[in-house]
N, C-alpha and C positions, 0 to 999 in steps of 0.2 A: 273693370279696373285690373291693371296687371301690378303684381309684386315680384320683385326680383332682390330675392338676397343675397347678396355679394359674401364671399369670406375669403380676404385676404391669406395665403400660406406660405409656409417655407417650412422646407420636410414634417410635412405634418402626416405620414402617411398611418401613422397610429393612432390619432385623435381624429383626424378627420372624417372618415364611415358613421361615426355617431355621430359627431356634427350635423351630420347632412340627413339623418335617418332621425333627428329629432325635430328637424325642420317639420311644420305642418304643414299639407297642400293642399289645405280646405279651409278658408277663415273666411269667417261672417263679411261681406263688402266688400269680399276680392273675386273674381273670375280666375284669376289664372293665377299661382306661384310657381317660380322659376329659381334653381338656384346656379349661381354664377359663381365658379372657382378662379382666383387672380393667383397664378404661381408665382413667387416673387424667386426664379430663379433655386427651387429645390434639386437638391444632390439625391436624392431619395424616388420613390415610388408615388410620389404626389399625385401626377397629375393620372397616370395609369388607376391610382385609387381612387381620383374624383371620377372619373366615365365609370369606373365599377361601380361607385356607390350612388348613381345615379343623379349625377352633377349635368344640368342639361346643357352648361354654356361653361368653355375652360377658355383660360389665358394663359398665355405662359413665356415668363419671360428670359431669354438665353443667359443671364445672368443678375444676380441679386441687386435692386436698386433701392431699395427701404420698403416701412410701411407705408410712407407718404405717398410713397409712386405708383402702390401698388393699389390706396385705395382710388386714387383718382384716376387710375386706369380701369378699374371696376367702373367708376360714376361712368367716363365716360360709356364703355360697353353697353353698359345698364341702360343708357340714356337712349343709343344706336337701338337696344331690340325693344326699344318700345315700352318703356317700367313708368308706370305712374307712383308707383311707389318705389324706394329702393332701402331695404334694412341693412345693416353691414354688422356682422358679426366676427368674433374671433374660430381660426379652428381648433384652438385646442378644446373646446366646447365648453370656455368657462362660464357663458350663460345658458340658460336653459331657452331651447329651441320654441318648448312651451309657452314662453312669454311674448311671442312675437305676437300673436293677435291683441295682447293689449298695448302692444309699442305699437301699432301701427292705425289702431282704434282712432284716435285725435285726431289724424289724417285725416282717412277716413269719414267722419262728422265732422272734419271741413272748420276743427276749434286751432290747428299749428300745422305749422310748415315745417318744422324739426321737432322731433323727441327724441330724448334720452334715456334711457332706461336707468334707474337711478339702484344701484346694488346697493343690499342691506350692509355696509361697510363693518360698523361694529359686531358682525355678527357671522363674518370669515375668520375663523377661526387662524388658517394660514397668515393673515395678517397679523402681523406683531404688532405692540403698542404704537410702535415710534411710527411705521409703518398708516397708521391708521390715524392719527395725529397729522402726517405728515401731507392723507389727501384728504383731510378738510381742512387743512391750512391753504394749502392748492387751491382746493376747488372754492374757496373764500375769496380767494382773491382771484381766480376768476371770475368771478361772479360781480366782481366790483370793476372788472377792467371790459368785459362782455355786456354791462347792466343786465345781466341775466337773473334765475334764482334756480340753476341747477347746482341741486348737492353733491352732484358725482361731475363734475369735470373732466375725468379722466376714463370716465367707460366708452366705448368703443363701441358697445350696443344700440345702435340710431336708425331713427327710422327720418324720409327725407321724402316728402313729395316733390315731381316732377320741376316745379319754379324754383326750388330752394337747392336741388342738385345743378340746376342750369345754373346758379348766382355763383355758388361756393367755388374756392379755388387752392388750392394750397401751394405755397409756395419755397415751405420748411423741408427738408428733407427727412427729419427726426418720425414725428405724428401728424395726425392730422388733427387729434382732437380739443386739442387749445385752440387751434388756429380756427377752425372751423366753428367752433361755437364762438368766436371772439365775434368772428364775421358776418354771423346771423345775429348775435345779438346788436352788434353797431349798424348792421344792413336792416334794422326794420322787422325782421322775418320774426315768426309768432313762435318760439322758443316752449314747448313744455316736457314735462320729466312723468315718467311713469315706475311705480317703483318693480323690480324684476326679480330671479331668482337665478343663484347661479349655481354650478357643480362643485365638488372638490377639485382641490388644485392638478393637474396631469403630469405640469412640467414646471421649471423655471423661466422667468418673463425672458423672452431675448432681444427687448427692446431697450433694453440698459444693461450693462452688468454689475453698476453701484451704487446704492440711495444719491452718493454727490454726484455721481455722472448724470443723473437722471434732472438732479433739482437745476442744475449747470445747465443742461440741455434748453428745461421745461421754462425757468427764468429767463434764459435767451429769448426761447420762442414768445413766450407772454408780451415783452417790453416791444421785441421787433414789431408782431404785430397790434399792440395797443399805439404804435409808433405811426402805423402808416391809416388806422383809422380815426386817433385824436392828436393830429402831431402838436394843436395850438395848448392844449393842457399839460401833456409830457413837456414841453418846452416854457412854458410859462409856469412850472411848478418848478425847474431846474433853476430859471430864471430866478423868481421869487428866493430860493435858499440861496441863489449866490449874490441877491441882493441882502437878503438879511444879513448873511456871514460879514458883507462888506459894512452894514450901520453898526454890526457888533464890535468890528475894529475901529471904525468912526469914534463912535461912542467911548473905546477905551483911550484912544490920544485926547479926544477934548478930555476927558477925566485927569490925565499925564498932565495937559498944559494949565488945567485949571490949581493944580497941585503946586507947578513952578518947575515940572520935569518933563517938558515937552518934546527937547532937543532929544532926549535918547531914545526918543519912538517913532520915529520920521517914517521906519519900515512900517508900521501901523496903519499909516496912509500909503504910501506907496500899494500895496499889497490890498488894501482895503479896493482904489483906484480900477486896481487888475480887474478883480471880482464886478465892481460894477461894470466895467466895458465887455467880460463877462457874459453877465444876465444882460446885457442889450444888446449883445449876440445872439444870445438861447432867444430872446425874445423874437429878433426877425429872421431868425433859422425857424422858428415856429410858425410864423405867419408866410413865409414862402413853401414851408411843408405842409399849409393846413390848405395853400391854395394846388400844388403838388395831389394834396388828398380828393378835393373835390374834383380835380381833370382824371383822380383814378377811377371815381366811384363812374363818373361820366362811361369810363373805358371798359367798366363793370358791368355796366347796363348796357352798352352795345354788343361786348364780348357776350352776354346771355340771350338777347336775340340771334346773335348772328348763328349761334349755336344750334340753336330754337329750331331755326330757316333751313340751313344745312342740315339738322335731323328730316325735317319735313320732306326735304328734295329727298333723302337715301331712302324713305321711306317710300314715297311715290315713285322712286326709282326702279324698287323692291317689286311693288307692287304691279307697276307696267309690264318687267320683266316675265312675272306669275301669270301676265295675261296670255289666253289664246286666240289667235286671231282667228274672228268670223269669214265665214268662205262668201 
């Protein structure tokens, strides 16, 4: 069984040596560990420090596209040299390396198709109150939009067998890790969380520079994708309140006309009206995007074989080419 740990960078050329030197290359139920650097476009000594510190597989790309782009530039590579497993970490090296044989343990005994590494949150000191509050509010409602029950939403630390990296896709530019746990969780795939340990802080996150940039970002990406795997419940919840809102105006002209003051709330109904034509909107924008969702999931499952087949050919490609011919 191969593992291959991916870790996305951008100038990381001072965190990253320990990163990769805490990595372990000997875990119970693996054969081989590999680890795989994705450059996301570093102005620095990056990539020159991943071959010194002994990074077996480097990426690199001529200019910075996010972390979105650069994990699933990893999955795919990952996918190409042959990973039965693939973990993805950060390089500032805010988990510990050490953890990785019980992130990838589940797998392994064949109990999930994704974990999580779940950080002791209350118990990073660099996290402030609000901070700390603010990702189990998160990961709460993740959790109720993914049917999942990971309490870290937001860690980065995943371990991914082979079926579950061919499914995932991401499509947000921001992260991957809302979207990607949304996807497993509404995809079927067996979701579990192992709790981890991490280092002190190295540097500032540079994946937001504002608590509101972040929350702005993270609620977009939530809604878009709980959008495109439950569109009939996003849409018949919208529906439903712009039904009520309209019996609640209903409800206040019949009270007007009952009184003997009906004429001066005509806008009452008018408006009430709106709202219902409204929620019988929401309603069949929801049933043409729930049927929209089912020709995605269709294109999901073909898109993962066809993937599958095409690894297969590059590998038997690989493999004919290594041959030598008998005389």
């Amino acid at each position: 069984m191969k593992l291959i740990v991916q870790i996305p960078c951008l100038n990381e050329e001072q965190t990253l040596p320990q990163t990769i030197a805490d990595i372990p290359r000997n875990i119970e139920g693996i054969d081989t560990v590999e680890v795989l650097v994705i450059d996301d476009g570093s102005t620095d000594r990056t990539v020159e420090v991943a071959r010194e510190s002994g990074a077996d597989h480097v990426i690199s790309f001529a200019q910075n596209r996010g972390l979105a782009a650069a994990w699933s530039a990893g999955i795919d590579r990952a996918l190409q040299l042959g990973a039965d497993i693939i973990v993805n970490t950060d390089a500032d090296n805010q988990y510990q390396g050490s953890s990785i044989p019980d992130l990838v343990r589940p797998i392994v005994e064949g109990e999930a198709d994704m974990v999580v590494g779940a950080r002791p949150i209350e118990e990073i000191e660099e996290f402030s109150w609000a901070k700390k509050r603010l990702q189990r509010l998160g990961s709460w409602v993740v959790r109720k939009v993914s049917a999942t029950t990971i309490s870290d939403a937001t860690s980065g630390f995943r371990a991914y067998d082979r079926a579950a990296a061919l499914r995932l896709s991401v499509v947000s530019a921001f992260t991957y890790t809302h979207e990607t746990l949304i996807q497993a969780g509404r995809s079927g795939l067996a979701v579990a969380e192992v709790p981890i340990r991490t280092n002190p802080k190295t540097r500032e996150s540079r994946l937001f520079r504002s608590i509101p940039e972040y929350l702005r970002r993270s609620v977009n990406t939530i809604v878009r994708i709980y959008a495109l795997y439950e569109p009939m419940a996003l849409f018949s919840t919208i529906g439903a309140l712009l039904a009520m809102a309209a019996l609640a105006l209903g409800v206040r002209y019949v009270y007007f006309v009952a009184i003997g003051e009906g004429k001066g709330h005509v806008q009452s109904v008018i408006v009430a009206a709106l709202l219902l034509m409204l929620a019988g909107q929401s309603y069949v924008l929801g049933m043409l995007a729930d049927l929209m969702a089912a020709n995605r999931k269709l294109i999901q499952d073909t898109r993962a074989r066809v993937r599958e087949m095409q690894l297969c050919e590059d590998r038997q490609a690989g493999d004919s080419s290594r041959e030598v011919p008998t005389q």
